[in-house]
N, C-alpha and C positions, 0 to 999 in steps of 0.2 A: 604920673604914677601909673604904672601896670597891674590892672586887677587881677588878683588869682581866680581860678576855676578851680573849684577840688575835683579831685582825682585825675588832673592836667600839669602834668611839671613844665618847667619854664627854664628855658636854658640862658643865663645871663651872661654879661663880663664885666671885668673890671681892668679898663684897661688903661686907664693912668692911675701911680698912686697916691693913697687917699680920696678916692672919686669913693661915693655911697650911691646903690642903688635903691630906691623905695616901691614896694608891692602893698597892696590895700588887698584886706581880705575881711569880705559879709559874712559875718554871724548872728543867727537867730537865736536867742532865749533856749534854752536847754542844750547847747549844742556843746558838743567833745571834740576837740580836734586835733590830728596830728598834724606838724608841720615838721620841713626838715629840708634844710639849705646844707649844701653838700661841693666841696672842691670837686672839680672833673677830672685833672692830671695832680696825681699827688708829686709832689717836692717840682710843683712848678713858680714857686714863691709865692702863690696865693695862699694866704690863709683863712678860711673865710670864718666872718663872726657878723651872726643876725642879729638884731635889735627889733625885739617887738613891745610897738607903744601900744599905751593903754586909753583909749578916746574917754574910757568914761570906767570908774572904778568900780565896773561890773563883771570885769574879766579876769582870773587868775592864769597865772602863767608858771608852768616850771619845766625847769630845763633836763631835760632827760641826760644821763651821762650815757655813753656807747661806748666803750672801751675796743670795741673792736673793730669798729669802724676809722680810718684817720679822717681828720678833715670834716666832721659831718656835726651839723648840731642837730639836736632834735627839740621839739618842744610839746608838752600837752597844754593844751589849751580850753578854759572851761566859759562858759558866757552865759551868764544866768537871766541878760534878755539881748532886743534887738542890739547890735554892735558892728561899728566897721574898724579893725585896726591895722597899723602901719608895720609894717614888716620892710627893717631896712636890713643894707646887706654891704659887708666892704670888707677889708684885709683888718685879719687881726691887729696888724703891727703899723697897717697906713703906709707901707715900703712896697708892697707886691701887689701883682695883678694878674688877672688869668680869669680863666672861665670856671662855672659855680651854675648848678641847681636848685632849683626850689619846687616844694611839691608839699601840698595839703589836700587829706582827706579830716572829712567828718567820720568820727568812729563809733557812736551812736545811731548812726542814719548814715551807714556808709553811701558815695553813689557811684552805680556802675560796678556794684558787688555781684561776686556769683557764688549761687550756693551749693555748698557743700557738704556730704556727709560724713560721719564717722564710720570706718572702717572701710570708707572706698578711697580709692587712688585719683587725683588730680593731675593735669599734666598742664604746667605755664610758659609764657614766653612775654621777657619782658623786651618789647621792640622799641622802644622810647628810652634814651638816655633819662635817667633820674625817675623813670617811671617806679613806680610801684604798686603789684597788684593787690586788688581787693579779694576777702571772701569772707562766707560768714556760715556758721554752723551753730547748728542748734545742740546747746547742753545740760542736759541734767542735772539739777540738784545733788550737788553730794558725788557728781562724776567725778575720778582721776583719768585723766589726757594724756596718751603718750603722741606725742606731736613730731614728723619726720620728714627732712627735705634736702634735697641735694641735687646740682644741677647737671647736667647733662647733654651729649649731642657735643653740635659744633657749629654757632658757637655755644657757650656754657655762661652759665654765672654760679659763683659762690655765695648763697643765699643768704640771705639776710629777715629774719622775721620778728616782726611785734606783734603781739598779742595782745585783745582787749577783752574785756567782758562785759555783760550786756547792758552797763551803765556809761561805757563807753571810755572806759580807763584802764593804762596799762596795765598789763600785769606781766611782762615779760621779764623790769628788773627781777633782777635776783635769783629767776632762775636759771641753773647751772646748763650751759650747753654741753650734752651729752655727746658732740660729734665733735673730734677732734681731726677732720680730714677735710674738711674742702664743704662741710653739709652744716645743718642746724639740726638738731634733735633736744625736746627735752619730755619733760612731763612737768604736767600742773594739780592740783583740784581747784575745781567750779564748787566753791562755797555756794553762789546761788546761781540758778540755773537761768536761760534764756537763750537768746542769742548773739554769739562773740562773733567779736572780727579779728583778722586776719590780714598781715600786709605783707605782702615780700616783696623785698629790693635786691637789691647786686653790694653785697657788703665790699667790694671792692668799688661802686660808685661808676666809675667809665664805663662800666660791660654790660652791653644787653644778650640775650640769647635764653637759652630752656632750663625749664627746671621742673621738679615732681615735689607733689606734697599729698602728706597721706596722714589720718588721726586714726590713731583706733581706742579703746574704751577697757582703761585696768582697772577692777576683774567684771567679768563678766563680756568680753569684745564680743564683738560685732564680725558675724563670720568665720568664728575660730573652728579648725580642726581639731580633733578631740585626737588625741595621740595616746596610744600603750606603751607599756614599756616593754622592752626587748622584743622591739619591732623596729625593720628598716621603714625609715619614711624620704619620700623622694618630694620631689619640690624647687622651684625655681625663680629666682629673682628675675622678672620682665623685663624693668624699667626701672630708668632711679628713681629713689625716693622710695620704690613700693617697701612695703614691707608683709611678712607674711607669719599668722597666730598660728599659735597651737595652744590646745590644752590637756590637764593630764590630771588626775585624782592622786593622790599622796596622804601617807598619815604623817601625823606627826613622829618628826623622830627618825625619817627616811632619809638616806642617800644618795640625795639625785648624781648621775654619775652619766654625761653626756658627750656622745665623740660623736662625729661628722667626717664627711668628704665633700669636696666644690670641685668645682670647674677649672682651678686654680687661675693664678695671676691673669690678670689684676682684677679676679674675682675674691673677694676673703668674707666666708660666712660670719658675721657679729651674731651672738646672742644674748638676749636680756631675760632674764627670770624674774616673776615677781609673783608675791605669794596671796592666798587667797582674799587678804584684803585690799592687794593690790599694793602693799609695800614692798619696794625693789631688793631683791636676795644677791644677786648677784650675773655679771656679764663678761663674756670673754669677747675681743676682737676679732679673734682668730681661731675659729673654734675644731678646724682640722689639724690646727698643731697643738694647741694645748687642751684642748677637751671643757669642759665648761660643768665645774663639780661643786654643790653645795649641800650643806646640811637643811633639811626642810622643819623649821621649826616648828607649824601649824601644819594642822591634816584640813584637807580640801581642797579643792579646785584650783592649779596652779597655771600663770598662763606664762607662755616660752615666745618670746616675740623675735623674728629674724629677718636680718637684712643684710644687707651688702654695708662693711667699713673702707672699703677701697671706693672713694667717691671721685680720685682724680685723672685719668684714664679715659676722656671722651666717652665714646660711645661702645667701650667697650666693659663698660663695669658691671656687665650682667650676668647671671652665670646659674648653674643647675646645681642642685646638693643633695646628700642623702645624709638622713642622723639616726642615731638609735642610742637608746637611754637606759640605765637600770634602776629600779628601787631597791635599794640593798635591801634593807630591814622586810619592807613588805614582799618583795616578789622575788626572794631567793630561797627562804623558807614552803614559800607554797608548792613548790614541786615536788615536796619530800614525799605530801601522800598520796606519793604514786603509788606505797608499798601495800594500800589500804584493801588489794584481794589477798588481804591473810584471814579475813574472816570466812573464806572457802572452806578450812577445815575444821569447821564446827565438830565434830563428832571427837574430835579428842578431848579429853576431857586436863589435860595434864597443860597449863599455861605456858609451860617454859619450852614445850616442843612449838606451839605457834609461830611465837618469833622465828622460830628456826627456817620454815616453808616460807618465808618471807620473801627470801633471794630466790625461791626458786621464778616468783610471777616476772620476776625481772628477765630472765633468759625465756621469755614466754617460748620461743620454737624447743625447749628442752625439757619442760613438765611431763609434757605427750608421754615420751618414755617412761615417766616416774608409774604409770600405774601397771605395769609391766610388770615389775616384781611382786605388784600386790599379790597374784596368784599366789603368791611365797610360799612353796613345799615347807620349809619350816614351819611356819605355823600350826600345821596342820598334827602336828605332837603337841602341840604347848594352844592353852586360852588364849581365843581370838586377840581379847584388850590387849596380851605382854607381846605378839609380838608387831603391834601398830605400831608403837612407838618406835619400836626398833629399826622395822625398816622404813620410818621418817628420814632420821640421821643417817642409814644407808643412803637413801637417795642425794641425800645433803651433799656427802661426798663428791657424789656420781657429775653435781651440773659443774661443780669447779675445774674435773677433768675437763667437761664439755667446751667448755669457752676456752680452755688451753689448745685443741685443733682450732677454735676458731681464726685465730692469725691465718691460716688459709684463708680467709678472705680478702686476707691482704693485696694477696693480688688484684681483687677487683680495681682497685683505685688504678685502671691498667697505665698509670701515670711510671710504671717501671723502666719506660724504654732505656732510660742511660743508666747506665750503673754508678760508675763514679758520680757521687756528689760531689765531688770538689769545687763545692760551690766558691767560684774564683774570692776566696779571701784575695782583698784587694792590695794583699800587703804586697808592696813596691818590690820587686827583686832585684837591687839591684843591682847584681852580680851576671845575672842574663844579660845588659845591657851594657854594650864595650863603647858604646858611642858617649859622646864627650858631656864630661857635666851631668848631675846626679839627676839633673830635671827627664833627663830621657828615659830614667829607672819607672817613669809612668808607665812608657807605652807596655811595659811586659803586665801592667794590671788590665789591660785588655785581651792581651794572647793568653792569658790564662782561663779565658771565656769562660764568663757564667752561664754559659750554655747551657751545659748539662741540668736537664731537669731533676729536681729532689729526689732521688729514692724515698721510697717509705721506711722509718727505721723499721726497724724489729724489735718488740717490746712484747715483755710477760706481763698479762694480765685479763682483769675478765674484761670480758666484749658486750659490750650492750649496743645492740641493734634496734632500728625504732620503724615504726609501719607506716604505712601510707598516711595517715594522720598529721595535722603539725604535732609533732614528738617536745619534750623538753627532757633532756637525759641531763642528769646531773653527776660529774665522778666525786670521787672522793680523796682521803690521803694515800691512797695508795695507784698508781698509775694504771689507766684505761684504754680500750681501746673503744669512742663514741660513734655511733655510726649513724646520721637518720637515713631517711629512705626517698620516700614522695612526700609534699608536705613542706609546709615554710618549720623550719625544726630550728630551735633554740640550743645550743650544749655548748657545758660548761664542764672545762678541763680537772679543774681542781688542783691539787699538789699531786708533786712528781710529774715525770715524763707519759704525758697523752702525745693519744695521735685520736685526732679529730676527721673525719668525713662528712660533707654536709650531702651529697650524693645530689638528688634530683630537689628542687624548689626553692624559695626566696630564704636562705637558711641565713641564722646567728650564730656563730661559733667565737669562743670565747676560750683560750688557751690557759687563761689566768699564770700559775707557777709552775717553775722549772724551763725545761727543754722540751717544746710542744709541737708535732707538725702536723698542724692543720691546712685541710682539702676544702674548697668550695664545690666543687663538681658544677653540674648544671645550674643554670637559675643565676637570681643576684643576688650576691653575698655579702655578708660582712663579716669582715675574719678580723679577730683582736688577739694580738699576742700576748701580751701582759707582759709577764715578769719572764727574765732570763731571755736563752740566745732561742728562741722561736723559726721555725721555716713555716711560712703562711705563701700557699698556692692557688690561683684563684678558680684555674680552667676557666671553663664555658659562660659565657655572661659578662653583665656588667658591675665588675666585682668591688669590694671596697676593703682593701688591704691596710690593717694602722698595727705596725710591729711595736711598739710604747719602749718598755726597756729592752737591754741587752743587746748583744749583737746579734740583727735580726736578716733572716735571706728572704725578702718576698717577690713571688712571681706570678705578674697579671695574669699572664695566657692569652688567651684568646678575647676581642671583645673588648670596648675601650673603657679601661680600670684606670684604679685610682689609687697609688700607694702612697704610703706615711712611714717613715721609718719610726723616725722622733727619735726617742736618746739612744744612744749606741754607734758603736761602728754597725753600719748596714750596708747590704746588699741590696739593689733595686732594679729588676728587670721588667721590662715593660710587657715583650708580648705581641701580639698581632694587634692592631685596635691603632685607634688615635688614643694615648695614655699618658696620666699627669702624673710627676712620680717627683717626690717632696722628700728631700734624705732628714729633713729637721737636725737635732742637733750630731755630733760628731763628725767625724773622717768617713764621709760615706762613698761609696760609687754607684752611682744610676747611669743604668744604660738602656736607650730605646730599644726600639727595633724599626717594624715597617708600619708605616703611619706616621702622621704627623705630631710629632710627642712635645711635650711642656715638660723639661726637666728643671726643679730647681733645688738647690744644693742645700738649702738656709747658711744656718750654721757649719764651724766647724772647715778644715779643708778638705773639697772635695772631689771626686773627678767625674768629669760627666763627658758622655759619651752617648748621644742621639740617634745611633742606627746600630744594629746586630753585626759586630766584627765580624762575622765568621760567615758570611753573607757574603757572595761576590757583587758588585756595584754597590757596598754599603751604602745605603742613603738616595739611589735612585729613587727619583719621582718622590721625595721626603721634605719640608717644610719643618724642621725641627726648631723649638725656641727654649734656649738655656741659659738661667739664669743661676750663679753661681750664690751669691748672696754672701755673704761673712765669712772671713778666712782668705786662704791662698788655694784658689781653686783650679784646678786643672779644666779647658775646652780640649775635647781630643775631638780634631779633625781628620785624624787617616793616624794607620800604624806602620809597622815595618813592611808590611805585605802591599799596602793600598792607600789611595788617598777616598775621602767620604764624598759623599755628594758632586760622583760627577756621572752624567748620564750617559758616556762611550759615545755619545753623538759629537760628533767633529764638524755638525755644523750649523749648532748652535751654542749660545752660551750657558745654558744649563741655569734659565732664570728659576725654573721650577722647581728646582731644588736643592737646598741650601740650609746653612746653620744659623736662626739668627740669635748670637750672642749677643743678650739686653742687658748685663751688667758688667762687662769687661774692665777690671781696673790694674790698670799698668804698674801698678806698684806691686801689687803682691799675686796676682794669676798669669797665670802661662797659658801656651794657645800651642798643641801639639801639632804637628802637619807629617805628611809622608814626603821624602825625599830630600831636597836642599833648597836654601833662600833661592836661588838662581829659578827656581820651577813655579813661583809666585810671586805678583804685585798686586799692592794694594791700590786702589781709586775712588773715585765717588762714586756711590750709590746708581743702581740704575733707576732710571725711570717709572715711578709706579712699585717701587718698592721700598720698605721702609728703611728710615733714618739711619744714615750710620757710614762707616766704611766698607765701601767692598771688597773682599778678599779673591783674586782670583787666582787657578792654578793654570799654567801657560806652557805645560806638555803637552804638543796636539798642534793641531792647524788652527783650532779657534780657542782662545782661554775660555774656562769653564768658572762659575762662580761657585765660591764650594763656601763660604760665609758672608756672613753682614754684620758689623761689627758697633755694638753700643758702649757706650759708658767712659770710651777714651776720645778726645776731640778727635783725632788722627793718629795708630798707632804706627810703629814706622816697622818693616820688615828686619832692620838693621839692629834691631833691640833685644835683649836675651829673651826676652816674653816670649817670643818664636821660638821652640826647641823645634828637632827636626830628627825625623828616624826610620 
């Protein structure tokens, strides 16, 4: 018989059947232990089924169920004094044979533990078939644990973790794994405190390789950042597993209201909320396409915990994000008493003209004027008191004209250059298109280029301008023109048609109802369109574009931004920058430019288009990756004019620049090209570049690779999926 060593697995076989193997394992008087015999290749006809005897009726034994594991038993094991017992091992059914693990720790007295703290990041590697690691941390009385792991690198395992507490018994049944992707995540409470252990395996059994594990402590964690609302906050997932706190003050009765931007695919920011007791409110997976909104039942201290839900993706799951939040109830109200220098004109005595100078402190550059009239020849026949009053409400007048010149400032946004907005609605013309087959009514959704920069509309209404300060301008039901200045500035559109300027600094602009067209200018932005058909433009920076409803036009600029259509037919232009542009749900069109851009479709059918048409060598020296996601989606590779991604060099093959199309499926998307089959073959993959078909184009002395093709095993040129124009 084979003694065990705890924290030493043991790699067996069983290789005639019904042959049993037998393992002896020392236990001393108070000891806890896990044990856990495990098939190595599943559906290899082994089944394996332990059998642990009992030498002396001082040991209890119960069999742990794993439902997520195949092939694996587990057992806790207690010994109330000195003990050796027999651990046999053979085929469920006495018919199969094959290879099988065995591995025991003591979970009271782990050995060869390391320890760990709450709210820092671990990083593991399980290098031993059937190994599994130890650790142990120290917990508080009365703690709730939110516990996170997931494996990563290459190779990877998908984690597997037990839990014990400080008497040295599980406590992982029963609770709910929070990670539905390739990771383990949950939360617990520590009734009583000390020191727990910790075990990870490879819940898939055969796989050794890397993985991250990280606790942190709800409420009150360990390292949290204190977060405002209507404030951009920036921040980055390192490594997997990490995860990363926030916290934030709330009353009761508030509307948390949360929207984000990531790095995108196969980065997805998850968030979890939970409320000051540390009871969980609510989480979203994907927090840049649906936003992450709940009602705050208790006032106090709430923590926001975030991490990456994309766990299966090697080494590339890691990714940067920005979020910004609102408190409806509390912190929409508080801007109002901006209006509060009305107590300036103490000397009138009459309460109902007060209110009235009220709008003047809002136009602060247009008071100046008001004491101009005071000389007032009038007066000077009639008691000074009759005519203050009088020329109050003259003045009143006077600022409303004022801000009616102010639309000359329009011009500053000197974002004027094209006139036409014909912001290429994408709708298909396909009466322009004489070539065969309706599928070729695409390419005219590209020559109709979304080039043309926004105009600024032209709209009646008063103008509030904001100062070097961070500003918070709030409109109202009637349509504005908001403008900040210097200054990280907050504004909010209101009802009817705003036009928004966030001009110089880290600004929030918020378009909420109607038809909104909001400016980011300098700085990094966050532009939210709300409700209706919205134009959000980002300029200068690294901007954060999310159009929510209606049919929305948004454009990065300059600087590598991040767009979101979400519901509506949308428009989505990239801009200069490396730029991730997400149409979410409808008929969208995103189109790059120059950089290497992340276009993905989601929902919806859509056409994507990874370099600036209207560009000669579209797509030179460009790396574009597009993913189409749900629906019948359009890849345009060249139009009537041009084909994409080829670099005029004739005497190379243009490995540097290329489409790569990661979700291609042949049943319902098409894959546009310039010219005829005859000017392109497909082949394998080159060397050193990723997975797929290569598409090449074969006008020239050397073919050029103009895509890489995922999602179909091998598509064939010969297929209608190929249109051509």
């Amino acid at each position: 018989m084979t003694s065990i060593t705890f924290g030493v697995p043991i790699t067996g076989e069983i290789s005639v059947p019904g042959e049993e193997d037998t393992y002896t394992l020392d236990l001393a008087a108070g000891d806890q232990v896990y044990v856990a015999v495990a098939d190595l290749v599943i559906n290899d006809g082994l089944f394996t089924s332990a059998t642990v005897s009992l030498n002396q009726n001082t040991t209890t034994i119960e069999n742990v169920e794993n439902s997520s594991i195949l092939d694996k038993k587990e057992y806790q094991i207690s010994a109330s004094e000195d003990t050796t017992i027999e651990l046999s091992v053979k085929d469920e059914f006495d018919d199969g044979t094959g290879r099988y693990t065995v591995f025991a720790q003591r979970t009271n007295n782990p050995v060869g533990a390391t320890p760990i703290n709450v709210g820092e990041y671990a990083a593991g590697n399980l290098s031993i078939v059937g190994e599994e690691d130890v650790y142990t941390v120290e917990i508080q009385p009365g703690d709730k644990i939110f516990l996170n792991t997931s494996g990563f690198g290459d190779p990877s395992i998908a984690p597997d973790v037990e839990l014990f507490n400080s008497d040295g018994i599980l406590i992982t049944e029963g609770l709910e794994n929070l990670s539905d992707n390739g990771g383990k995540s949950f939360s617990f409470n520590s009734s009583s405190g000390g020191t727990y252990t910790i075990l990870v395996g490879d819940a898939d059994n055969p796989n050794t390789g890397n993985y991250g594990l990280m606790l942190q402590r709800i409420p009150d964690p360990i390292g949290a950042i204190p977060a405002n609302p209507n404030q951009v906050i920036s921040g980055s997932i390192d490594r997997f597993g990490e995860i990363d706190t926030y916290t934030f003050e709330a009353q009761a009765g508030d509307f948390f209201n949360m929207n984000a931007s990531d790095s995108g695919f196969p980065f997805e920011l998850e968030a979890r909320l939970y409320d000051p007791n540390g009871t969980f409110v609510e989480s979203e997976e994907d927090v840049p396409l649906f936003g992450l909104q709940a009602v705050l039942e208790t006032g106090g201290t709430y923590t926001l915990i975030l991490d990456n839900h994309n766990l299966d993706f090697g080494t590339n799951g890691t990714g940067n994000y920005n979020f910004a939040f609102e408190l409806i109830n509390s912190s929409t109200p508080a801007p109002t008493p901006t209006p509060e220098p009305t107590p300036e004109p103490e000397p009138v005595p009459e309460p109902t003209p007060e209110p009235t100078p009220e709008p003047e402190p809002v136009p602060e550059p247009e008071p100046e004027p008001v004491p101009e009239p005071e000389p007032q020849p009038e007066p000077t026949p009639e008691p000074v008191p009759q005519p203050e009053p009088t020329p109050e409400p003259v003045p009143e007048p006077e600022p409303t004209p004022e801000p009616v010149p102010e639309p000359e400032l329009t011009p500053s946004p000197t974002p004027t250059p094209i006139v036409a907005p014909p912001i290429v609605t994408p709708s298909p013309e396909p009466t322009t298109e004489p070539e065969p087959e309706p599928e070729p009514t695409l390419e005219p959704e590209l020559e109709p280029e979304p080039e043309p920069e926004p105009s600024v509309p032209q709209i009646s209404g008063q103008s509030i301008a904001g100062s070097s300060d961070d500003d918070i301008e709030i409109g109202t039901e009637e349509s504005e023109i908001l403008r900040g200045f210097e200054g990280a500035d907050l504004l909010f559109g209101g009802a009817e048609d705003d036009n928004l300027f966030g001009n110089d600094g880290n600004d929030i602009l918020f378009g909420n109802q109607d038809d909104d067209f909001i400016e980011g200018g300098n700085g990094n932005d966050f532009l939210y369109g709300g409700q209706d058909d919205d134009t959000l433009r980002g300029q200068v920076g690294q901007d954060t574009l999310f159009g929510d409803l209606g049919d929305d036009y948004l454009y990065g600029e300059d600087d590598n931004d991040w767009l979101n259509g979400n519901e509506g037919t949308d428009i989505l232009k990239a801009g200069d920058g490396e730029d991730t542009l997400y149409g979410g749900q409808g008929n969208d069109t995103l189109e790059g430019d120059s950089g290497n851009d992340i276009l993905q479709g989601d929902r919806g059918n859509d056409f994507l288009i990874g370099v600036d048409p209207n560009e000669i060598d579209a797509g030179n020296g460009e790396i574009d990756t597009l993913f189409g996601g749900e629906g019948s989606d359009t890849f345009s590779l060249g139009d009537s004019l041009q084909a994409y991604y080829d670099d005029g060099d004739a005497t190379v093959s243009g490995l540097n620049d290329y489409a790569l199309i990661g979700d291609f499926n042949a049943d319902e998307d098409l894959i546009q090209l310039n010219g005829s089959r005859q000017d392109y073959r497909l082949d394998e993959r080159p060397s050193g570049l990723p997975d797929g078909a290569a598409l090449y184009r074969t006008v020239g002395d050397n073919d050029e690779l103009v895509a890489i093709i995922q999602g179909t095993p091998f598509p064939s040129l010969e297929e209608d999926y190929f249109i051509f124009v």
